[in-house]
N, C-alpha and C positions, 0 to 999 in steps of 0.2 A: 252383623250377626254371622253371617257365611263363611269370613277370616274368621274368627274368632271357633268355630262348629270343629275341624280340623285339631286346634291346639286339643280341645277337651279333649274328644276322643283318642286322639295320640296319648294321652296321658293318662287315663283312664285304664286304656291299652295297657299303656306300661307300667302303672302302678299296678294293675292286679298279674300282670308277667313277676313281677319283683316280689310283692305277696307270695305269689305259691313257691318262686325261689327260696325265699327266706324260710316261709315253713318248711321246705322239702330239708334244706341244709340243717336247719335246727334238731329236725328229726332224725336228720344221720348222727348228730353225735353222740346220742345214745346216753345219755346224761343219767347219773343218777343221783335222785334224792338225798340230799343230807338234811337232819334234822337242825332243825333254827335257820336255814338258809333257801331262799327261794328258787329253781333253775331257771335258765335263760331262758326256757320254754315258756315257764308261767309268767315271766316278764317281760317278755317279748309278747305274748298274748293282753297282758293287758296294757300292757304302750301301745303294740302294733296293732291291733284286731281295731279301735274305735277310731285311729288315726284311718286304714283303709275302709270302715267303715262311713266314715269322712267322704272320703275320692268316691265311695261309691254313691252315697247321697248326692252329691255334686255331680255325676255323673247323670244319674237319671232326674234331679232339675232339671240341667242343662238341655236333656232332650225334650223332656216337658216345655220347657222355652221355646225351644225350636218349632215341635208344631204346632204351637199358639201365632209364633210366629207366621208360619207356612200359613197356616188357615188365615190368617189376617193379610198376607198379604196375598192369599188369592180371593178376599171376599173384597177387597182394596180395587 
């Protein structure tokens, strides 16, 4: 459990660093709407938003884990 605590977090970390990259870039290019065509903004939100919304469930299991873990092995 203790190797494994590290990976999540790093990654966790660095999916939601990437996240607000990608929205920040998105939002620079200033896109505009054409009719019958979606922008990369709204496509990108509904690809991107549940995928990081993903990392971020996975994220707070993982800790949820961990202090079930803690508590068990300091009642152990």
């Amino acid at each position: 459990m203790r190797k494994l605590r590290p990976y999540f977090i790093e990654h966790s970390i660095a999916a939601n660093a990437y996240a607000s990259l990608v929205r920040q870039r998105i939002g620079e290019l200033r896109e505009i709407r054409l009719s019958g065509y979606s922008t990369l903004q709204g496509c990108m939100e509904r690809r991107f938003a549940p995928a990081m919304n993903t990392c971020a469930a996975v994220a707070r299991r993982q800790e949820g884990v961990r202090r079930v873990h803690r508590v068990v092995e300091h009642e152990g």
